[in-house]
Kinemage of the C-alpha trace (Angstrom):
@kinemage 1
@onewidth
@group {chain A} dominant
@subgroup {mainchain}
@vectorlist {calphas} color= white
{ca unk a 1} P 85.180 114.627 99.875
{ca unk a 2} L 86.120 112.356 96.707
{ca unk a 3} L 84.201 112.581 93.704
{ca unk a 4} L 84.343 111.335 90.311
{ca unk a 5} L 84.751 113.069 87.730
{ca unk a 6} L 81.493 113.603 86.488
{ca unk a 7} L 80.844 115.278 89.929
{ca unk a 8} L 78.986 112.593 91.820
{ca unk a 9} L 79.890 111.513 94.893
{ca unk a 10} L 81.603 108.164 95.339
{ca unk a 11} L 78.920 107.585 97.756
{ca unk a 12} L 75.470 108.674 97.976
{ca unk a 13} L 74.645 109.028 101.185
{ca unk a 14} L 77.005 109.556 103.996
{ca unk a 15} L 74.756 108.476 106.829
{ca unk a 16} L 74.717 105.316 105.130
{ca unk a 17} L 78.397 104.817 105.194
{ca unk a 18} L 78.670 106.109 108.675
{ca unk a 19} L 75.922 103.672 109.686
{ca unk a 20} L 77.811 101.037 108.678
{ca unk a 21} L 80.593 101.900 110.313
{ca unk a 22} L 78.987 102.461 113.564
{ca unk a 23} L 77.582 98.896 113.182
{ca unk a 24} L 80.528 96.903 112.569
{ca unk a 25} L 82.893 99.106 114.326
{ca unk a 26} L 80.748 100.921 116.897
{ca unk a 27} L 80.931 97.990 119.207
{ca unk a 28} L 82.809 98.269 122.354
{ca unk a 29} L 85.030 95.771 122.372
{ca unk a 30} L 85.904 95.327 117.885
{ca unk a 31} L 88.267 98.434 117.581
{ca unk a 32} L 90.430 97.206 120.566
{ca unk a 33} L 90.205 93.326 118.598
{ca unk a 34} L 91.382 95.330 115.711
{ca unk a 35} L 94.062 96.849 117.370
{ca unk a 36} L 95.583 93.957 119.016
{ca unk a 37} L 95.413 92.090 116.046
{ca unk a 38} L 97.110 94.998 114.069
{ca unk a 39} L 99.794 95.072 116.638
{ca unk a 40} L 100.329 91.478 117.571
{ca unk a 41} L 99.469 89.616 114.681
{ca unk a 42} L 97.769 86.241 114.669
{ca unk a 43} L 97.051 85.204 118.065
{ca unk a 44} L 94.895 82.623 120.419
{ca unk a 45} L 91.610 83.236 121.964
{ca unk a 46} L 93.512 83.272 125.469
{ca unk a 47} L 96.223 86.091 124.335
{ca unk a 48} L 94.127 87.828 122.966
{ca unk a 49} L 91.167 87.911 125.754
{ca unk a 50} L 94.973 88.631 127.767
{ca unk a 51} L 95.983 91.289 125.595
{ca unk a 52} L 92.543 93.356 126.101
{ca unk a 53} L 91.721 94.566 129.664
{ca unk a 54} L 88.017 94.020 130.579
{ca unk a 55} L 86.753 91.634 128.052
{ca unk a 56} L 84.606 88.828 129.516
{ca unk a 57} L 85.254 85.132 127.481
{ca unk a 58} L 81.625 85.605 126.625
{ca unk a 59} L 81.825 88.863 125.188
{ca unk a 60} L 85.079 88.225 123.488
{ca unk a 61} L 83.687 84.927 121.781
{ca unk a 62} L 80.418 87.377 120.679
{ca unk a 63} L 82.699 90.320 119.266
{ca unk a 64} L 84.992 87.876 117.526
{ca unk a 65} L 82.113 86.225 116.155
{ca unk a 66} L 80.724 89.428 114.908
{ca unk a 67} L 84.072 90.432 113.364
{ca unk a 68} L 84.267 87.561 111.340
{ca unk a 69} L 80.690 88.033 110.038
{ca unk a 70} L 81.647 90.780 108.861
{ca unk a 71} L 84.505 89.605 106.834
{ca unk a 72} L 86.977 91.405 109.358
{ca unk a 73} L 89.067 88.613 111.071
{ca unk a 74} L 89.454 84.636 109.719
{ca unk a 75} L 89.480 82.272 112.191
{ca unk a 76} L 91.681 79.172 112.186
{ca unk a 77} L 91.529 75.893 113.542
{ca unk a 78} L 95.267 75.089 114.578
{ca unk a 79} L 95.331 71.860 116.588
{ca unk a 80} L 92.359 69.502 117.048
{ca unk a 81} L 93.494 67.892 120.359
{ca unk a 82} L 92.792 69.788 121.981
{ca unk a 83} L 91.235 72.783 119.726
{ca unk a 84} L 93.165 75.484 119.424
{ca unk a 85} L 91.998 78.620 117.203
{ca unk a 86} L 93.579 81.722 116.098
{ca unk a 87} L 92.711 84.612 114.707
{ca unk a 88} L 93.619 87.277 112.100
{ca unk a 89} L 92.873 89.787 110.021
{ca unk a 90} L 91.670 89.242 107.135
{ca unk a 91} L 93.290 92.245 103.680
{ca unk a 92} L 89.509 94.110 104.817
{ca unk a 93} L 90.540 94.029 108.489
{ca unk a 94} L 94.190 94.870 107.941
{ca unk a 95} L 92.810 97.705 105.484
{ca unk a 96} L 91.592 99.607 108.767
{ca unk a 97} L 95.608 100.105 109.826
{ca unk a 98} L 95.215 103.561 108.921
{ca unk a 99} L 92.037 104.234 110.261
{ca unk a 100} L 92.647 102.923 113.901
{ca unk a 101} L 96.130 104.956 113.626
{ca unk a 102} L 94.316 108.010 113.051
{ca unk a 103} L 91.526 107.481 115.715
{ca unk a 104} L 94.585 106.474 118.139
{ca unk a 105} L 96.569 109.760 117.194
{ca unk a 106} L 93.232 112.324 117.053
{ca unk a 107} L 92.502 110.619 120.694
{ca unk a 108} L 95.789 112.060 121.944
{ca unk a 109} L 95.972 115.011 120.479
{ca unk a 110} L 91.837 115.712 121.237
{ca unk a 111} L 90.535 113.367 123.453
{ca unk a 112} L 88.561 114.166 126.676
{ca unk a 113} L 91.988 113.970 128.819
{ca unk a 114} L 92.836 117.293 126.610
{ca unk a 115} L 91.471 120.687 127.853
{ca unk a 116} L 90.094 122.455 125.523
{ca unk a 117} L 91.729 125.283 123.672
């Protein structure tokens, strides 16, 4: 845990941190957005609802939405006829890079396909 140096933490309460978290990130569909986005780059509404197994256009379109409420991914209006849009992150959403790396690599080291040791 980080501190400064006069001893306090550079947070006061975890819970609130890991509420937050949970909220933006917690949602089923946003870390695999993330991800693709991380690993792709830019991209379309239709590669990207191609690029993630499961989503619905509905829930995509809600997630996305979400994401760039929270100042995670910029959307952009490429062509007006007819509308085309793509996404990216924005330097917050790219600043998870590390964090989805780690959950990916903990997942295969730990994750419930792993027997316990």
């Amino acid at each position: 845990m980080s501190s400064t140096g006069s001893g306090d933490l550079l947070f006061t309460d975890p819970d609130d941190v890991f509420d937050a978290v949970q909220d933006t990130l917690g949602r089923k569909w946003h870390l695999r957005i993330v991800y693709r986005l991380l690993e792709n780059g830019p991209m379309g509404f239709s590669a990207l609802k191609s690029a993630i197994v499961g989503v619905s256009s509905k829930m995509l379109s809600e997630s996305l939405t979400r994401l760039e409420d929270d100042g995670l991914v910029d959307r952009e209006v490429v062509s007006d006829q007819p509308v085309r849009v793509q996404y990216s992150l924005t330097e917050r959403g790219r600043g998870l890079e590390p964090v989805v790396s780690a959950l990916i690599e903990w997942g295969a080291e730990h994750g419930p396909d792993r027997e316990a040791e």
